[in-house]
C-alpha positions as CSV (number, residue, x, y, z in Angstrom):
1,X,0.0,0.0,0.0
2,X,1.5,3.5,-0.9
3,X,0.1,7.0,0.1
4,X,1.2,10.2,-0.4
5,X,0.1,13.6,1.2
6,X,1.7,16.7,2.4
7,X,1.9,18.4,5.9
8,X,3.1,22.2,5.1
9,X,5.8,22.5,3.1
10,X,7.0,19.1,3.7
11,X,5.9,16.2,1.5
12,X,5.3,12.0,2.6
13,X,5.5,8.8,0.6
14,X,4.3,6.6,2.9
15,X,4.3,2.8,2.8
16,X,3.1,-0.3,3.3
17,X,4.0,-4.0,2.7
18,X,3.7,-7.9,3.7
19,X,5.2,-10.5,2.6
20,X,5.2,-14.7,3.0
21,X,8.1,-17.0,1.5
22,X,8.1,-20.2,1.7
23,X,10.7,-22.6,0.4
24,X,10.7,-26.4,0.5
25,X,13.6,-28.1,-0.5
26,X,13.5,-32.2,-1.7
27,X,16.6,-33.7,-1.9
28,X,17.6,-37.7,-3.4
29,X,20.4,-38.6,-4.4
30,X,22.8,-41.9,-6.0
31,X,26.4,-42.7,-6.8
32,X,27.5,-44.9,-8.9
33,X,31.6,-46.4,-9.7
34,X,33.0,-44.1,-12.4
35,X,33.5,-45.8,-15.7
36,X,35.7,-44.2,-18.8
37,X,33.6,-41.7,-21.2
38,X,34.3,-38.8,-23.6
39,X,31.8,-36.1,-24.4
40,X,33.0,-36.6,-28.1
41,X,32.4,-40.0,-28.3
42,X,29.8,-41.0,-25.5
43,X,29.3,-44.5,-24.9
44,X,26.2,-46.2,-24.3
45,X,26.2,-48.1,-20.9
46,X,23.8,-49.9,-19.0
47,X,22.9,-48.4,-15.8
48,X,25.4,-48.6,-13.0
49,X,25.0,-50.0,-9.7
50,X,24.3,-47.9,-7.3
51,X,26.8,-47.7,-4.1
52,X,25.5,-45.3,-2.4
53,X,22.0,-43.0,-2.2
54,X,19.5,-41.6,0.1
55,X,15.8,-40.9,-0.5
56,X,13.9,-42.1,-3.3
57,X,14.6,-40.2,-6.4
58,X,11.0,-40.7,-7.7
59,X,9.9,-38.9,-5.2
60,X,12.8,-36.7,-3.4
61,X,11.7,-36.1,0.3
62,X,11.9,-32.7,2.2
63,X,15.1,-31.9,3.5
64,X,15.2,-28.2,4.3
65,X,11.6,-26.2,5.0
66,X,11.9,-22.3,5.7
67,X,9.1,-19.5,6.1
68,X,10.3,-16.4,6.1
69,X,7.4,-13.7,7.0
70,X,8.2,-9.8,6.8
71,X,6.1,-6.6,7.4
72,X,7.1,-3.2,7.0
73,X,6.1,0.8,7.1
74,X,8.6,4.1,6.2
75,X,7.5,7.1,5.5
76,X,9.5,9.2,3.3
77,X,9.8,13.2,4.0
78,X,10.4,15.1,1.2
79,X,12.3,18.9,2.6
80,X,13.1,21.6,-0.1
81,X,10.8,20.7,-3.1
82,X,11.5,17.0,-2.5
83,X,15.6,17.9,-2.9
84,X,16.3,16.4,0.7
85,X,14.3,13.2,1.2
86,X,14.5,11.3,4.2
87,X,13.3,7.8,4.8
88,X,12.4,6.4,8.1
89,X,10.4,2.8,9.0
90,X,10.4,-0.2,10.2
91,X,10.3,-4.0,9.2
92,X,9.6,-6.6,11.5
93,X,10.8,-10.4,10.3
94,X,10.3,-13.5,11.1
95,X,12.0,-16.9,9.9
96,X,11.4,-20.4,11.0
97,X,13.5,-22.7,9.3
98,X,13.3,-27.0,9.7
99,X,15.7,-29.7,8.2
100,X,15.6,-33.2,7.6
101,X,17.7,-36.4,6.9
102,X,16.7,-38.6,4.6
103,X,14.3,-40.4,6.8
104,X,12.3,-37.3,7.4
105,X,13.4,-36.7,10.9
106,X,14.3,-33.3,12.1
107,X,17.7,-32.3,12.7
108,X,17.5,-28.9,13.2
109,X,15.0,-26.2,14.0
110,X,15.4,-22.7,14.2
111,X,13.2,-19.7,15.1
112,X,13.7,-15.8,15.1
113,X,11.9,-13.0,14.6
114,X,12.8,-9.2,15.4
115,X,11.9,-5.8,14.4
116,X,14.4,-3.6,12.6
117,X,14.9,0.2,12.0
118,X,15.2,1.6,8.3
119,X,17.0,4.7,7.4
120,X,17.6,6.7,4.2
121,X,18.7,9.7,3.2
122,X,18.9,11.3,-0.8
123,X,20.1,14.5,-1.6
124,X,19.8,16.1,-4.8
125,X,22.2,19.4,-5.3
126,X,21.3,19.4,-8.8
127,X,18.7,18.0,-11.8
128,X,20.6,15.0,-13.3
129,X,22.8,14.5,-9.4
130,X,22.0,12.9,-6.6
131,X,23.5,11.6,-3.4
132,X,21.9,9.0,-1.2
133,X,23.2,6.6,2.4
134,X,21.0,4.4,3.7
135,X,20.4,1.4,6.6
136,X,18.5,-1.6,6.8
137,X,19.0,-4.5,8.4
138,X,17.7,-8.4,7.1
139,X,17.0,-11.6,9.6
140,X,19.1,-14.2,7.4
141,X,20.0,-18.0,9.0
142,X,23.4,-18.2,9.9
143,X,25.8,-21.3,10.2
144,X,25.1,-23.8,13.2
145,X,28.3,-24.3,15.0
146,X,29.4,-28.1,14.9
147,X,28.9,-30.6,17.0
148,X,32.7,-30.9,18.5
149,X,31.8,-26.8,19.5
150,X,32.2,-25.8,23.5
151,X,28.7,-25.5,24.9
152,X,29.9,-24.8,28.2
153,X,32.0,-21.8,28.5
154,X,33.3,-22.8,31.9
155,X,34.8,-25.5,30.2
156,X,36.6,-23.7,27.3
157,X,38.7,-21.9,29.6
158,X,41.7,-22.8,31.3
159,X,43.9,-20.7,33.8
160,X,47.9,-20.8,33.0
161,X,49.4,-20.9,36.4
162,X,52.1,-18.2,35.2
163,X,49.4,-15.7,34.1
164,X,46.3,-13.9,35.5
165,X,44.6,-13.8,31.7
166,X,42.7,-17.1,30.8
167,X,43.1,-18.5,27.1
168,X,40.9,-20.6,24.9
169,X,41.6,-24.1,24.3
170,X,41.0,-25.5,21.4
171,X,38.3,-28.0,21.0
């Protein structure tokens, strides 16, 4: 949704917005021994045996499910005939994110959601010129750390007996 009025001598673009994403990913896979080949003269084989795959390729299972949902407002001030404009808003996120193994038991489920500020700025010294800065920030899955990682920080810390400073072992 867009609107657009004026207060005075200072103009607003306002906005707006939803959205909903959701993303299923189906994985299968098989190997098979390698056997000699040339894309100029490609053989015809029989079908290798297999020695090694997970799911059923006819029909690939879920491995990775993720729903990212997103709503957002800014208003946009326009100062000086709309030669300074200044955007300000919000957009508050959420993502929820499952995988699988081939089986179709979770491994790993992770949930977030948080509302973040926008910021913009465009100046325009001339017709055919303009300058502009802006800040937003995006709720993105990170990496999970692996399984060898320290979960108790107690227990990544050791104390040398010549010094007053801990250090972190490695793990």
């Amino acid at each position: 949704m867009r609107g657009h009025f004026n207060t005075g001598p200072v103009s607003h673009f306002v906005t707006a917005g939803a959205s909903i994403v959701r993303v299923d990913s189906m994985s299968a896979y098989t190997f098979a021994c390698a056997f000699p080949t040339s894309l100029y003269d490609t053989p015809q084989v029989p079908y290798p045996a297999t020695t090694l795959s997970a799911g059923n390729l006819a029909d690939p299972g879920t491995t990775a499910l993720n729903l990212m949902r997103s709503a957002s407002v800014s208003d946009t001030l326009g100062l000086l005939n709309d030669r300074v404009l200044f955007t300000v808003g919000a957009r508050y996120q959420e993502l929820h994110t499952n995988t699988f193994d081939y089986t179709g038991k979770q491994t790993r489920a992770y949930n977030d959601s948080i509302t973040t500020p926008l910021f913009g700025l465009v100046v325009k010294p001339w017709q055919n010129m303009a300058f502009f800065a802006n800040r937003s920030e995006a709720l993105a899955i990170g990496d999970s750390a692996p399984n060898t990682a320290c979960l108790e920080p107690a227990a990544c810390f050791f104390w040398p007996r010549d010094r007053a400073t801990p250090h972190r072992r490695a793990v």
